[in-house]
C-alpha positions in Angstrom: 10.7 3.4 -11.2 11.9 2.6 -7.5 9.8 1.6 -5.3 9.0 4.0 -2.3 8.8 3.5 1.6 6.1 2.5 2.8 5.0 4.7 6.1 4.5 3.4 9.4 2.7 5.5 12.1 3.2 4.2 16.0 1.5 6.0 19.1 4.2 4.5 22.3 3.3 4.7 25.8 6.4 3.8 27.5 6.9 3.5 30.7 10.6 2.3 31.4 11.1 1.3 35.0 14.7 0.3 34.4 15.6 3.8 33.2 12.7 5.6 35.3 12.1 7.2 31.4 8.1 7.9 31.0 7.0 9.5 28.3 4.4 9.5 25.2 6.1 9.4 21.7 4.4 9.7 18.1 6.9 8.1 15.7 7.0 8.2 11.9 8.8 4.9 10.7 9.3 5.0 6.8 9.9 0.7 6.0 12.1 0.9 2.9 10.8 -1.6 -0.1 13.3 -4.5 1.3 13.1 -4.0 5.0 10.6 -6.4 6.8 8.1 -5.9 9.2 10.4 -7.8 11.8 13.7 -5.5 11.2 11.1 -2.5 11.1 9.6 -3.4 14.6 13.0 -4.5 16.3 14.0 -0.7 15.1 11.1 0.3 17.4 11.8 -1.9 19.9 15.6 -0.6 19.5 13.4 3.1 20.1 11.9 2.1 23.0 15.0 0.8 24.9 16.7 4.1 24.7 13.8 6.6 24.2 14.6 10.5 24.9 12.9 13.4 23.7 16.5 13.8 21.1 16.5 10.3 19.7 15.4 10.3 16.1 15.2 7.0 13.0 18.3 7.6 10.7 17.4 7.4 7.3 17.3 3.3 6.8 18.5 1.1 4.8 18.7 3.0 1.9 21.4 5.6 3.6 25.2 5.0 3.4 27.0 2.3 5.6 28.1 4.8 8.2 24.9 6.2 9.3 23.4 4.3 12.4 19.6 3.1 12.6 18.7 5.4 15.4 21.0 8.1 17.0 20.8 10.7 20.0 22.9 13.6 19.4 23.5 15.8 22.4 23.0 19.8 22.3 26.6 20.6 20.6 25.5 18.0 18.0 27.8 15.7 18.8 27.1 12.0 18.7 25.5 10.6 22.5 24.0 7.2 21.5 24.3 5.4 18.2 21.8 2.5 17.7 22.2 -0.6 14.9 20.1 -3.0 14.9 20.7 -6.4 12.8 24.2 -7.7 12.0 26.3 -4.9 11.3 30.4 -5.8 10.9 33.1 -4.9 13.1 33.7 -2.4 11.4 31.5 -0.2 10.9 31.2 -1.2 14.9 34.0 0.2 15.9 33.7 2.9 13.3 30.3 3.8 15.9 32.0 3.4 18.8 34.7 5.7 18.2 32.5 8.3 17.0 29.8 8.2 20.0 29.8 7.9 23.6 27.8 4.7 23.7 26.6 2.3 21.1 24.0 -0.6 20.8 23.9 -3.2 18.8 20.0 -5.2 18.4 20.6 -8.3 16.8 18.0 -10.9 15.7 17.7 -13.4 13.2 18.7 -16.9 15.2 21.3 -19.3 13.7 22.9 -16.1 11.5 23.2 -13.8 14.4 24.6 -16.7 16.5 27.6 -17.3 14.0 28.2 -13.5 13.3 28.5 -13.3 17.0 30.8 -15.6 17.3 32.7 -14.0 14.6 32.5 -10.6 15.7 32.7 -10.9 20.0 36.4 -11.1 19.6 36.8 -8.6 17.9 35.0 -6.0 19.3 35.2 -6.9 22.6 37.4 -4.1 24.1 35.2 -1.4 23.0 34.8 0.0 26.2 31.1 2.0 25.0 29.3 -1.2 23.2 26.4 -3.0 24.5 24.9 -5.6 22.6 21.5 -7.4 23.2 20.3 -9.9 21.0 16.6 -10.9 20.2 15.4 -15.0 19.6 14.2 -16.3 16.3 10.7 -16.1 18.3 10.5 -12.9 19.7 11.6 -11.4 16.4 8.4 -13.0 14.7 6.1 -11.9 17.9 7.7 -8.5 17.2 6.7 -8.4 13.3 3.5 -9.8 14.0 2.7 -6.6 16.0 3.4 -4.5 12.7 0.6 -2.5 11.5 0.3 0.9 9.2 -1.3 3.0 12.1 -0.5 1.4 15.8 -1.1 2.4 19.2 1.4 0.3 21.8 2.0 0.2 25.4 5.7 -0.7 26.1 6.9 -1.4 29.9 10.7 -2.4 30.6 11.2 -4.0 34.0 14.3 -6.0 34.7 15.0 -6.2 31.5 11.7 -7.9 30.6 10.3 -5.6 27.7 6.4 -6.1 27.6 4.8 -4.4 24.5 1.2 -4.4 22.9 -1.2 -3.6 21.3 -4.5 -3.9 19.4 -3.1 -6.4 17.5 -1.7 -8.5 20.8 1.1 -8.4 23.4 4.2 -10.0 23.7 7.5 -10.6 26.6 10.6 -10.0 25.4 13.9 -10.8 27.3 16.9 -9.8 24.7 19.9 -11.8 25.8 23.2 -9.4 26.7 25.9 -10.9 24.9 28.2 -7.4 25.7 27.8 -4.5 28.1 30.2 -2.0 29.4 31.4 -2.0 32.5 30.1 -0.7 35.6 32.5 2.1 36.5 
């Protein structure tokens, strides 16, 4: 018998200074069987960077390779923002990026992500639509220790300085840009 998602319910306040996006969101996170509470929070996190009333959890890690972790379709159904979070390969990167009109990577997970960065900058460095943040060993654990079946959080983005909490505690986050378009 396979082993089901387990269900996640958050409550954000977000108030995203960097964006001027405010706004109250009541998310439904299903954590499939091998996904941890880290991955599962940085998705949120990944949420709360790019929140709008159309973005929406793909289906996980369960779902095909070419599905991203979070996308924003635009009225026509088209393809606005496509959202991966981990280490995903260049790929299925550029695969994202030629199918959307911007794309972010999230990637955590310390020494790894630092060598498939190195691995992968190169090669998808002239996609002109990618931005790519990337989260320390440390705030990846102060993210999963945040995780909780029902949770209420307050999230505020300033200067790229992501403050999040709740009942459980707070913590800063300052994801590192390792790739952003450029400023037309």
């Amino acid at each position: 018998m396979a082993l089901k998602s387990t269900i996640f319910k958050a409550e954000l306040q977000l108030a995203d200074l960097d964006r001027g996006h405010f706004g109250d969101y009541t998310l439904t996170i299903a954590r499939h069987p091998s996904e941890t509470d880290e991955r599962m929070m940085v998705r949120l996190l990944a949420f709360a960077l790019n929140a709008s009333a159309t973005l929406t959890f793909g289906r996980g890690l369960s779902a095909a390779e070419d599905e991203a972790d979070l996308e924003d379709l635009d009225p026509t159904g088209s393809i606005e923002r496509w959202i991966d979070v981990g280490l995903p390969d260049e790929k299925s990167i550029r695969r994202a990026c030629n199918r959307s009109r911007q794309v972010m990577v999230l990637s955590y997970g310390g020494r790894g992500a630092e060598i498939w960065w190195q691995q992968t900058a190169g090669k998808v460095s002239g996609q002109k639509n990618l931005r790519v943040l990337a989260l320390s060993v440390e705030e990846g654990k102060a993210l999963a220790g945040l995780a909780e079946r029902n949770m209420r959080l307050q999230c505020t983005i300033q200067d790229g300085v992501i403050w999040l909490g709740g009942e459980s505690g707070h913590v800063e986050l300052a994801p590192k840009t390792l790739l952003a378009p450029e400023a037309a």
